[in-house]
C-alpha positions as CSV (number, residue, x, y, z in Angstrom):
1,X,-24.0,71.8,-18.6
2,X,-27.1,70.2,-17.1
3,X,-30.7,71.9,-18.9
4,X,-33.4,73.0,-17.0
5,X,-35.7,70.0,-18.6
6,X,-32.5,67.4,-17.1
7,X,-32.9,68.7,-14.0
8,X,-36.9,69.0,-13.9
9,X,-36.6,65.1,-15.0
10,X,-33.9,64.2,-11.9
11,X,-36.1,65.9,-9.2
12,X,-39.4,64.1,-10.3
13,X,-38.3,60.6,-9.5
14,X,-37.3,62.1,-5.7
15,X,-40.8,63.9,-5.3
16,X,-42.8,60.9,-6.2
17,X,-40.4,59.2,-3.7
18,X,-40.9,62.3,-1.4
19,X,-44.8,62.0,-1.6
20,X,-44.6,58.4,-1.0
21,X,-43.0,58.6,2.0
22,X,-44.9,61.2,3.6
23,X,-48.2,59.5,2.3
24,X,-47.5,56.0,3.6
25,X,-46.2,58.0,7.3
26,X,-49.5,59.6,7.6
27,X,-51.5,56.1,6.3
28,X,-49.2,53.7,8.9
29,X,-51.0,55.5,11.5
30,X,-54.5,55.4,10.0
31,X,-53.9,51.9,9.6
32,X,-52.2,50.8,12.7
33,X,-55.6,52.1,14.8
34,X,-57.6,49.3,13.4
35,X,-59.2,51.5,11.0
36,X,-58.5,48.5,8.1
37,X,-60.4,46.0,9.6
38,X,-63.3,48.1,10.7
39,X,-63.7,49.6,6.7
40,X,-63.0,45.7,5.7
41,X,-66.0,44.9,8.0
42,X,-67.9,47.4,5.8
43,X,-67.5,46.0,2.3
44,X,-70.9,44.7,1.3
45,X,-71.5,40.9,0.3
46,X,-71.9,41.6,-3.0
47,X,-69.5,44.0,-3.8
48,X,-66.7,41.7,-1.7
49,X,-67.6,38.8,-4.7
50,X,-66.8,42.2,-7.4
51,X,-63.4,42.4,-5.8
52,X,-62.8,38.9,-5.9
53,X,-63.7,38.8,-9.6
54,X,-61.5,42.2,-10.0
55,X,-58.8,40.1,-8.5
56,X,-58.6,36.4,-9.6
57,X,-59.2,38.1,-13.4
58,X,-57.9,41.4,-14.1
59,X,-54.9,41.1,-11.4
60,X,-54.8,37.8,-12.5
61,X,-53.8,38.6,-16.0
62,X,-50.1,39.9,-14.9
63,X,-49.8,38.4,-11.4
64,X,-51.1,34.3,-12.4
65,X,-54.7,33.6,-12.3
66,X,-53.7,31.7,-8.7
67,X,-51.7,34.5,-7.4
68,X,-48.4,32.7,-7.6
69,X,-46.5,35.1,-10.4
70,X,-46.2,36.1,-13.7
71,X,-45.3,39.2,-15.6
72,X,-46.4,40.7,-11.7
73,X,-45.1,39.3,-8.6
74,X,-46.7,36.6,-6.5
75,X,-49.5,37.9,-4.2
76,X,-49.5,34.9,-2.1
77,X,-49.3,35.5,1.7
78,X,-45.7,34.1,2.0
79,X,-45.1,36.7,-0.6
80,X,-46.9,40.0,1.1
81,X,-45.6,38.8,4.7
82,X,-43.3,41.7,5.0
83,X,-44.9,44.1,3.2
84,X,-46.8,46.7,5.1
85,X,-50.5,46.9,4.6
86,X,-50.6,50.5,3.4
87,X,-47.2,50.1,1.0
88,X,-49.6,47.3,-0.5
89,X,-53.1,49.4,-0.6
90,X,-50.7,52.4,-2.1
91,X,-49.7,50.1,-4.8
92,X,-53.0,49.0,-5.9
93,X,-54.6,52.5,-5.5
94,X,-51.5,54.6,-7.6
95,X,-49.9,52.2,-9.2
96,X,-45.8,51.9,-9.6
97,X,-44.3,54.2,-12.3
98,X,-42.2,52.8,-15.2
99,X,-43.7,49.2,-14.7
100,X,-46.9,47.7,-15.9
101,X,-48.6,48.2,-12.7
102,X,-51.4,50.1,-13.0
103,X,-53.3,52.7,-11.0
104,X,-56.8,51.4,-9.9
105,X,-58.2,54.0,-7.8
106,X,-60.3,55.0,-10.3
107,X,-62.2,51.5,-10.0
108,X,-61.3,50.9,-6.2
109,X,-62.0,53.2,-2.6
110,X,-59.5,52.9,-0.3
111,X,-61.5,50.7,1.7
112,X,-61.9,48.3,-1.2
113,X,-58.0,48.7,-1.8
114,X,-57.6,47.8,2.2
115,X,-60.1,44.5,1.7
116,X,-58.1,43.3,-1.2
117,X,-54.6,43.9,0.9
118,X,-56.1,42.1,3.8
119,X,-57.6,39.3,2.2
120,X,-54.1,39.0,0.1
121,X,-52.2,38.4,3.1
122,X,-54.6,36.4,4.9
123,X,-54.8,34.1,1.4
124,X,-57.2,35.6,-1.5
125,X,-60.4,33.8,-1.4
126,X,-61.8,31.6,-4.4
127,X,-65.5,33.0,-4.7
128,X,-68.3,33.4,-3.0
């Protein structure tokens, strides 16, 4: 017979899912009203050349210093093509559980997560 603590430890991995899902509903439309590339518009020169420094090195260390793999996936364009905006800026900002992604949100707004997400599908820039 099942314990309580089994069955605590079976439900978490479908609220997680559960809070996902009704996260990334609510985002899609936040995001699908042009809100992404109005807050993109808003990042400030210097702190866009922060993000790209955030990117190229610290994502860099798992996902290649170019982008193209490692113990991360690629975040080349070809890569991120099918992947929705928001799925992506959820990624960066909580992180994916039980794998070496990390949560960032406590370094990155949403509108810095939603820079890096454009500018990764677009192609990453290499500096300012």
């Amino acid at each position: 017979m099942p314990t309580k603590q089994h069955a605590v430890k079976q439900g978490i991995p479908r609220v997680i899912a559960g809070i996902a899902t009704l996260g990334f509903t609510f985002s899609m439309a936040v995001f699908s009203t042009g809100y992404a590339a109005e807050s993109s518009a808003s990042i400030a020169a210097t702190r866009r050349v922060e993000l790209v420094k955030l990117v190229r090195q610290d994502c860099g260390s798992c996902h290649g210093l170019a982008l193209k793999g490692g113990l991360g996936p690629a975040l080349l364009p070809e890569a991120l093509k099918d992947k929705p905006p928001e799925y992506l800026k959820f990624v960066i900002l909580h992180g994916l559980p039980h794998t070496a992604m990390p949560p960032w949100q406590r370094f990155l707004s949403e509108a810095d997560a939603e820079w890096i997400v454009f500018n990764l599908q677009k192609g990453f820039p290499g500096g300012y």
